[in-house]
C-alpha positions in Angstrom: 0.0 0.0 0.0 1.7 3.8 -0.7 2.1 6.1 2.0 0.7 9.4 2.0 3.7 11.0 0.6 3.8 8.5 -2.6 0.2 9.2 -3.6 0.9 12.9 -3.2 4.1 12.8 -5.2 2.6 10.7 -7.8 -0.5 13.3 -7.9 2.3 16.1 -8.5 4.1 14.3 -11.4 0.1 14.1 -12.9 -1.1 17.3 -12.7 2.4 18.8 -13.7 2.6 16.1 -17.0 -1.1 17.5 -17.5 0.1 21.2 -17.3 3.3 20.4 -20.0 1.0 18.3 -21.7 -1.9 20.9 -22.4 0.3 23.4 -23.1 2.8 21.0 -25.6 -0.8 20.3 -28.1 -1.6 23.3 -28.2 1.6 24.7 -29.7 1.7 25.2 -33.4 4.3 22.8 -35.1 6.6 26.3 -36.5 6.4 27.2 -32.6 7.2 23.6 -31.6 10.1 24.2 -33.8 11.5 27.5 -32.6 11.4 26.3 -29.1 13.6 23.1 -29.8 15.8 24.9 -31.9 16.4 27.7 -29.2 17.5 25.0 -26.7 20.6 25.6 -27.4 23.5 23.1 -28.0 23.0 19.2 -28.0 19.6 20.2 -29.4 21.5 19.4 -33.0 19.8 17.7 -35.8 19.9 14.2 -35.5 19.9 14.4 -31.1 18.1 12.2 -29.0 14.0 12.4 -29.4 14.0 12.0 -25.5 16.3 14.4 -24.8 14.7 17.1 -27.4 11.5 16.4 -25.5 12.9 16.2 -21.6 14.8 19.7 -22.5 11.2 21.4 -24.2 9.3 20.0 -21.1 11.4 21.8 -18.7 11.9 25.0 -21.1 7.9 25.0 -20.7 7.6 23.8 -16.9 9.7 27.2 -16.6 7.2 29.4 -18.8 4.0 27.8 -17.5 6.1 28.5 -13.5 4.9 25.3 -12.1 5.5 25.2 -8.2 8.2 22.9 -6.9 6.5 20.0 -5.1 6.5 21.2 -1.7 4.4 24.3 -2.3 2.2 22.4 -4.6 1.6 20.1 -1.6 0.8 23.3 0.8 -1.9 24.8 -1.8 -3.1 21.4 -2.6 -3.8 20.4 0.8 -5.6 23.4 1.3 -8.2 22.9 -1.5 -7.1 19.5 -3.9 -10.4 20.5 -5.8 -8.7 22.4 -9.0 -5.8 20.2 -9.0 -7.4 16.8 -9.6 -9.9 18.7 -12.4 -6.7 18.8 -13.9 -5.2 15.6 -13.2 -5.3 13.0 -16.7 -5.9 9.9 -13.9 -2.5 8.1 -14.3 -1.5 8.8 -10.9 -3.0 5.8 -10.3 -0.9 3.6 -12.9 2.2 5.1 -10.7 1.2 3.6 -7.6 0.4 0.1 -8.9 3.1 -2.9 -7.8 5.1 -3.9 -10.8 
């Protein structure tokens, strides 16, 4: 069974996929592209899908200034309502025994 403090974390890493995630489809492809190619070096054609997408998920966590997970736990115990409305659900899958 997870503790408290693994269902929390795994209700951050939702809601904060969910954020990135929202914000990712609704970018047009040209802006998709300027973002990648303004990541800088190691961003080169040819590099790593995974790491194009890790480096464009934090370059938007930034913009979008999602809270670090102890303040997200604060405001989230204080009213979890408008967090899980934005939750996709696969906190759930996280906490499952593999």
């Amino acid at each position: 069974m997870a503790t408290e403090e693994e269902v929390l974390r795994a209700k951050y890493l939702d809601w904060c996929s969910a954020r990135v995630a929202d914000r990712l489809f609704r970018l047009p492809p040209e802006q998709i592209y300027e973002l990648t190619s303004a990541l800088g070096t190691g961003m080169e054609p040819g590099a790593d899908f995974r790491a194009i997408i890790g480096r464009l998920t934090e370059e938007l966590r930034r913009e979008l200034e999602l809270p670090d997970f102890a303040a997200w736990r604060d405001r989230y115990e204080r009213d979890p309502r408008p967090y899980e409305a934005d939750m996709i659900g696969f906190w759930r899958e996280l906490l499952r025994p593999k």
